[in-house]
C-alpha positions in Angstrom: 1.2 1.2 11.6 3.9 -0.5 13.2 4.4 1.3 16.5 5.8 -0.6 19.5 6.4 -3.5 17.7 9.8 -5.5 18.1 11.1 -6.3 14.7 14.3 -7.3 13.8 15.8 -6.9 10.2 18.5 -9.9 9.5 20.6 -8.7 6.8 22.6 -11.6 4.2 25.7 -10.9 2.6 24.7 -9.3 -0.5 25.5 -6.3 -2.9 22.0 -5.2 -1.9 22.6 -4.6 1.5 22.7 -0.9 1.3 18.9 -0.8 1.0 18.7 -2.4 4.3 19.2 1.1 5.9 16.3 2.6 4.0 13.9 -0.3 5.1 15.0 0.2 8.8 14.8 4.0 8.5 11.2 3.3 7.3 10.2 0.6 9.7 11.4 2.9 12.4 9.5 6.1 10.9 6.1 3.3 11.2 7.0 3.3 14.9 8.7 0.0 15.2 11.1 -1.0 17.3 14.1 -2.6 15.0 17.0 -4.8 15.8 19.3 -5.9 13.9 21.2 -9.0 13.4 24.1 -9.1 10.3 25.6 -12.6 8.6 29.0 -13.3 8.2 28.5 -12.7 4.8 26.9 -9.1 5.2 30.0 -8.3 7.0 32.1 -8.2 4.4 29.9 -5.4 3.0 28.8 -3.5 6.0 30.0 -2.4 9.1 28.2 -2.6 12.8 28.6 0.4 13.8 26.0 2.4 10.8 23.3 -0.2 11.7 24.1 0.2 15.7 23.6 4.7 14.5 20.3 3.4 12.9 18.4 1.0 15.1 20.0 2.2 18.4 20.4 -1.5 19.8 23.6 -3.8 19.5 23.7 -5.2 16.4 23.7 -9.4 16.9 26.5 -11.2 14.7 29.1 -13.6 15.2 31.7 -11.2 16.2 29.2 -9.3 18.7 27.5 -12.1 20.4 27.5 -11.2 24.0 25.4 -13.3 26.5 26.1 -11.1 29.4 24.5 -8.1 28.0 21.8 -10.3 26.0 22.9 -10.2 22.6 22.6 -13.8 21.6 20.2 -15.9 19.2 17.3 -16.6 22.5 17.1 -12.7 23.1 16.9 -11.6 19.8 14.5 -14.2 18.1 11.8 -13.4 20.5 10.6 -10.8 18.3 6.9 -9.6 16.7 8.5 -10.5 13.3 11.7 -11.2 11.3 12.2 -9.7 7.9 15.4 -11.2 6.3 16.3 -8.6 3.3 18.0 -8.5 1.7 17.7 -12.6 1.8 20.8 -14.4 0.1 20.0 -17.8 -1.8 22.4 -19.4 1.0 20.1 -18.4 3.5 17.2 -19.0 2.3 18.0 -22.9 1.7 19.5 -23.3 5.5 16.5 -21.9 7.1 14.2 -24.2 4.9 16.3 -27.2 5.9 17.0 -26.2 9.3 21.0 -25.5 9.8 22.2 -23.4 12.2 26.0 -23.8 12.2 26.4 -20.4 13.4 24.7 -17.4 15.5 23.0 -15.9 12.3 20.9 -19.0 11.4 20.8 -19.9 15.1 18.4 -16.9 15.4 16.3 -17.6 12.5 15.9 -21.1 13.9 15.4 -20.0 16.7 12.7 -17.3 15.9 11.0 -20.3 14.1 7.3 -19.3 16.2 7.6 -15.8 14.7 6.0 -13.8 12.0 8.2 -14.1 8.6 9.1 -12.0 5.5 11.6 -13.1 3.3 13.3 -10.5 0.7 15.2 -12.8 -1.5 18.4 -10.9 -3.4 20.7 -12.9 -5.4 21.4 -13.5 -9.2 18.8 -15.0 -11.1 20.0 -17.8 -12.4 20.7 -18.7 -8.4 17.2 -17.7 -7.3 15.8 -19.7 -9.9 17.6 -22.9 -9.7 15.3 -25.7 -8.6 16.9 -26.1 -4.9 16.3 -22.5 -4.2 12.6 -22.6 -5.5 11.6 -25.7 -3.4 13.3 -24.3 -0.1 11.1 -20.6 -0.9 7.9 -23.4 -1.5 8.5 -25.0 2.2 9.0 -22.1 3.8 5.9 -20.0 1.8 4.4 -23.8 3.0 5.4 -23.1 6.6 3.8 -19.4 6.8 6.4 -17.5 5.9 6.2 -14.3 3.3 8.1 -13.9 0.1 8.6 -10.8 -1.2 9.5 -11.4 -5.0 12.4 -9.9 -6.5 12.0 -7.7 -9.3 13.4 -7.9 -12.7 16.4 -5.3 -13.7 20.4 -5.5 -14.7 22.0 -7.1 -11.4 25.1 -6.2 -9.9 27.1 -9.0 -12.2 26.1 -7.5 -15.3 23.3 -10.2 -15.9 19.7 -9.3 -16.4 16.9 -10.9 -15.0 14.5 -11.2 -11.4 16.8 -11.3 -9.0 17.0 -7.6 -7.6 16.1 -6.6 -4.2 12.5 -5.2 -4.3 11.9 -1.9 -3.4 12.5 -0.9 0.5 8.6 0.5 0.5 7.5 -2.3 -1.0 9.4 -4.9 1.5 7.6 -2.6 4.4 4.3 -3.1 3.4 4.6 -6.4 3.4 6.1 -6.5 7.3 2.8 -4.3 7.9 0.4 -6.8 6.4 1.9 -9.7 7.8 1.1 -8.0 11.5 -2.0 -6.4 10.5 -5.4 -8.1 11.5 -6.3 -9.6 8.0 -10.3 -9.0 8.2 -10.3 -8.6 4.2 -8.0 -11.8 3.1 -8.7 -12.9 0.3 -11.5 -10.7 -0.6 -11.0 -8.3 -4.1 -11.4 -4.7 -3.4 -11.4 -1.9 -5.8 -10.7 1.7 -4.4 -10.9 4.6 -7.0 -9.5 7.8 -6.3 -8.6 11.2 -7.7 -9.9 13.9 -9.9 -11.2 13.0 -13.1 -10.1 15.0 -16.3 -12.7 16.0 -18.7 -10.9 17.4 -22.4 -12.4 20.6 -23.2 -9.5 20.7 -26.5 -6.4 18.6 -26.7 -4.3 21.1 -24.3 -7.6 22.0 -21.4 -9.8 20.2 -19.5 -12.5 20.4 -17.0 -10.9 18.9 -13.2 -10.8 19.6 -9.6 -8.5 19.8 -6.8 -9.1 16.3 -5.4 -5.1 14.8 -4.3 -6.4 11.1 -4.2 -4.8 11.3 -0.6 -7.7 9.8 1.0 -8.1 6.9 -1.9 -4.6 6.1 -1.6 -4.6 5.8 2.5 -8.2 3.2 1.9 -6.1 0.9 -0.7 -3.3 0.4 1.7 -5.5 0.1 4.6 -7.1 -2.5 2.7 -4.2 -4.4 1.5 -2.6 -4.5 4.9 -6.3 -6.5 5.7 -5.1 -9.1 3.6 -7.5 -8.0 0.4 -6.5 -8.2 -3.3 -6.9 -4.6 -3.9 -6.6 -2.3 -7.3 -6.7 1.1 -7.2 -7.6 2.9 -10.3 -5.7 6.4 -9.8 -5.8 9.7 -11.6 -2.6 11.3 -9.2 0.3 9.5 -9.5 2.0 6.3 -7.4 5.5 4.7 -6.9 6.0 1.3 -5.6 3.2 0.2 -4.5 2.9 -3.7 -4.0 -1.1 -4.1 -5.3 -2.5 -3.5 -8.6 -2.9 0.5 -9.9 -5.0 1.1 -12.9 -4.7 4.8 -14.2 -7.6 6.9 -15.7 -8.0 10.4 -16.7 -11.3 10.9 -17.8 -14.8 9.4 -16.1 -15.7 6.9 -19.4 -12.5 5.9 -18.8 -13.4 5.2 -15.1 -16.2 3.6 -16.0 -14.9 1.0 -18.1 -12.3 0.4 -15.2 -15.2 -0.4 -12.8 -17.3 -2.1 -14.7 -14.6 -4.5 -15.9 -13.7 -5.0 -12.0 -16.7 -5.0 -10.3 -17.6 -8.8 -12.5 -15.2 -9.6 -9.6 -15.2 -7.3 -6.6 -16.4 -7.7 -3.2 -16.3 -4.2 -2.3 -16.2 -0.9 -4.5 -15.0 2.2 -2.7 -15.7 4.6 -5.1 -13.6 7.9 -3.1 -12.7 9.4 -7.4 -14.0 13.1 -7.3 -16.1 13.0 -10.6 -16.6 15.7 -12.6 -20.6 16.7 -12.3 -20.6 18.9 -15.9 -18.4 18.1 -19.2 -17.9 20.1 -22.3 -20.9 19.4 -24.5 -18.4 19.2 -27.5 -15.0 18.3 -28.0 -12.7 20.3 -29.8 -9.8 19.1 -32.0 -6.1 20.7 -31.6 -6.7 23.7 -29.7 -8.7 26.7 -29.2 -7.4 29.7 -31.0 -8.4 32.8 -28.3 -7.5 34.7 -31.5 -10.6 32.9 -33.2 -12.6 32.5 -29.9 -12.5 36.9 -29.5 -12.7 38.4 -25.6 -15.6 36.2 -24.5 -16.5 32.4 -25.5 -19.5 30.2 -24.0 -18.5 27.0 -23.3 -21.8 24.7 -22.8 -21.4 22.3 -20.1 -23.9 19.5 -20.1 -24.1 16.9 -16.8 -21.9 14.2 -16.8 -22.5 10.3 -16.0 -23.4 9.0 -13.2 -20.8 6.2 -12.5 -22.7 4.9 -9.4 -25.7 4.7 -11.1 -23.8 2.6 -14.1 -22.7 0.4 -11.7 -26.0 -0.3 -9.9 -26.5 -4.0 -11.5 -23.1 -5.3 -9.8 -23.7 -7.3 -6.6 -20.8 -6.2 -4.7 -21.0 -3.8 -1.4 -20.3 -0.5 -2.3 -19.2 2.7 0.1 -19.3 5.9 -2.2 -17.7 9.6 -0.9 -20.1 12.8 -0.4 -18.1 16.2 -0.4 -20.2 19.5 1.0 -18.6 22.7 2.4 -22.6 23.8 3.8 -22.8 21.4 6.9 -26.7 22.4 6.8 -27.9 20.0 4.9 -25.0 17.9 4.5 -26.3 15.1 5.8 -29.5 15.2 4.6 -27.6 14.8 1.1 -25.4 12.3 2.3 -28.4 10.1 3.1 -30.1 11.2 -0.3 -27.3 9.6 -1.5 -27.3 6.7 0.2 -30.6 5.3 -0.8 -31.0 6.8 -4.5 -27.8 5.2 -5.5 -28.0 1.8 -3.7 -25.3 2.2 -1.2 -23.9 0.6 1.6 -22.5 3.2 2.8 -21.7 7.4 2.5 -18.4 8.8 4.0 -19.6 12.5 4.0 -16.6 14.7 4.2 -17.5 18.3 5.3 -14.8 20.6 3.5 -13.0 23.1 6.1 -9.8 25.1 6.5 -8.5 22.1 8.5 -9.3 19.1 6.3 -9.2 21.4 2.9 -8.1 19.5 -0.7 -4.7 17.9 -0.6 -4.4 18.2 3.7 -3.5 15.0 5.1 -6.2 15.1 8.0 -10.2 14.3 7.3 -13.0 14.1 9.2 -15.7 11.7 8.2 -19.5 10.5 9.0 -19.6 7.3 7.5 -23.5 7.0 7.4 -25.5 3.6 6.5 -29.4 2.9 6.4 -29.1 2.3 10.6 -27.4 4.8 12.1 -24.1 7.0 11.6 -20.4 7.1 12.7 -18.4 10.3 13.6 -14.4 9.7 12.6 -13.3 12.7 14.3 -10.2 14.6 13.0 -7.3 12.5 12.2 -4.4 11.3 9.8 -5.9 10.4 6.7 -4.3 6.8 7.2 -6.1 6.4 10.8 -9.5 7.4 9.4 -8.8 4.7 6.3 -8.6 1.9 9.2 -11.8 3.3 10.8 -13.3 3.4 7.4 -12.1 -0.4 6.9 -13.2 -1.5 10.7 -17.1 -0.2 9.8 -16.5 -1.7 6.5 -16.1 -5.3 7.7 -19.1 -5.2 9.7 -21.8 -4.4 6.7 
């Protein structure tokens, strides 16, 4: 997501700044290109030489500054984007009222034309004191994004928001900030996962859907600048949008139909149970009860689609077949019974099987069809988002 781009991380003095290697280990593994330039104050905690082993670049800071081989504040401001985390409250209220009294600030002055994400990490009483707020407003003001610490027990012993947000979560903001934002501002809900029909209290009626695919869409759409919720079956960590979590398809339901009063887009990529147990048993089954064979009647399930018909908002729904014969010709059943945008028809192989992180898509509308050959589930989420924007 990042690849070739020049990004340098500025790290404050703070008791947070060990997290700094985690978000350059994963802005490098998005392919970026990351410098690194260390306050006087993150000196105290860190040394140069572990972020030199990391970013494998000099490391700017006052006691590095070297004109001759261009390790000063011109060279490294002129950057695709600065992320200052973590961002210490001193910091934060030089840059918004513009001193540079030495080669840390100099930079960030100096970068002023350049992308910014701010990861503010400080106690909370200092992060919420009124000078601090109105420096974050004129710089938010002034283009720059703020990456909101998170509420936990700080280093001092005091509770409150103050802590450095999560590494990922600081990441995916440097990623939107440089991603083309076709979707700002618009609200997308992406479901995903299998659903998880109760047969008793212990089974249940599933499939092997990961959610892989769903969860590659939502990011692809955040980083377009949308306000996205995912309602998830599979589980998530630290993601920066909204996750809603279901288990069964009324549960589903309820979860589109109280977002879709809002949405501009529904990308409906849950695997949906087709049959459900007829009855639902209390406790569990007894097999001592049930004897060697039992019938369990199944009886077809909702169709959430077709529930969801009356809501105005574009919707893209997911065919799975493993016959390509007449895959198509199901795709595009689909397509116009269900009142569709668009079909993604996914054609199950030994390559692309459940849980792989590769697909291969035809994303199919009433004029024509797209083959997404082969590729990283991630890659064919921003295809998938590029023929989105255009229906």
């Amino acid at each position: 997501m990042l690849k070739n781009k020049k990004i340098l991380l500025a790290v404050c003095g703070s008791i947070a700044f060990y997290k700094a290697y985690e978000i350059l280990s994963l802005l490098k593994k998005q392919g970026a290109d990351v410098y690194v330039a260390l306050s006087d104050g993150a000196l105290k905690f860190c040394s140069i030489a572990g972020f030199e082993a990391l970013s494998a670049h000099r490391v700017l800071s006052s006691t590095s500054e070297d004109w001759q081989a261009g390790v000063n504040h011109i060279a490294y401001a002129k950057m695709d984007l600065v992320l200052i985390a973590p961002a210490s409250v001193n910091t934060i209220n030089k840059l918004a009222s513009g001193v540079c009294d030495n080669v840390f600030m100099q930079t960030l002055i100096a970068a002023s034309a350049v992308p910014l994400v701010i990861a503010p990490a400080a106690n909370n009483k200092m992060i919420s004191h009124f000078a601090t707020q109105n420096s974050l407003e004129i710089l938010k003001r002034n283009g720059a994004s703020i990456v909101e610490p998170v509420n936990k027990i700080l280093a001092c012993g005091d509770e409150g928001k103050g802590g450095l947000s999560e590494p990922e979560t600081i990441v995916y903001e440097a990623i939107r900030k440089l991603s083309e934002q076709k979707f700002k501002g618009k609200n997308v809900l992406v479901t995903g996962g299998a659903t998880i029909e109760k047969i008793d209290d212990v089974r249940a009626i599933t499939n092997l859907s990961s959610g892989k695919m769903a969860r590659a869409l939502a990011d692809a759409f955040y980083f377009a600048g949308a306000n996205v919720t995912l309602a998830a079956s599979f589980e998530t960590q630290n993601l920066p949008y909204e996750v809603v979590k279901f288990n069964s398809s009324d549960e589903l339901l309820k979860i589109c139909q109280e977002k879709c009063k809002n949405a501009d887009l529904l990308v409906m990529c849950a695997a949906v149970s087709d049959y459900v147990s007829e009855e639902k048993f209390s406790g569990k089954l007894k097999k001592e009860e049930l004897g060697k064979q039992w019938s369990l009647k199944l009886v077809q399930n909702l169709d959430i689609l077709n529930e969801l018909a009356k809501f105005s908002c574009k919707k893209i729904g997911f065919k799975m077949e493993f016959d390509p014969t007449n895959a198509k010709q199901s795709a595009q059943k689909m397509l116009s019974n269900k009142g569709l945008d668009a079909v993604c028809l996914n054609v199950i192989t030994d390559q692309n099987a459940f849980g792989s992180e590769v697909n291969e898509v035809t994303f199919i509308t009433k004029n024509g069809e797209t083959q997404l050959k082969m590729a990283q589930k991630s890659e064919i989420a921003k295809q998938i988002l590029g023929l989105t924007s255009k229906l």
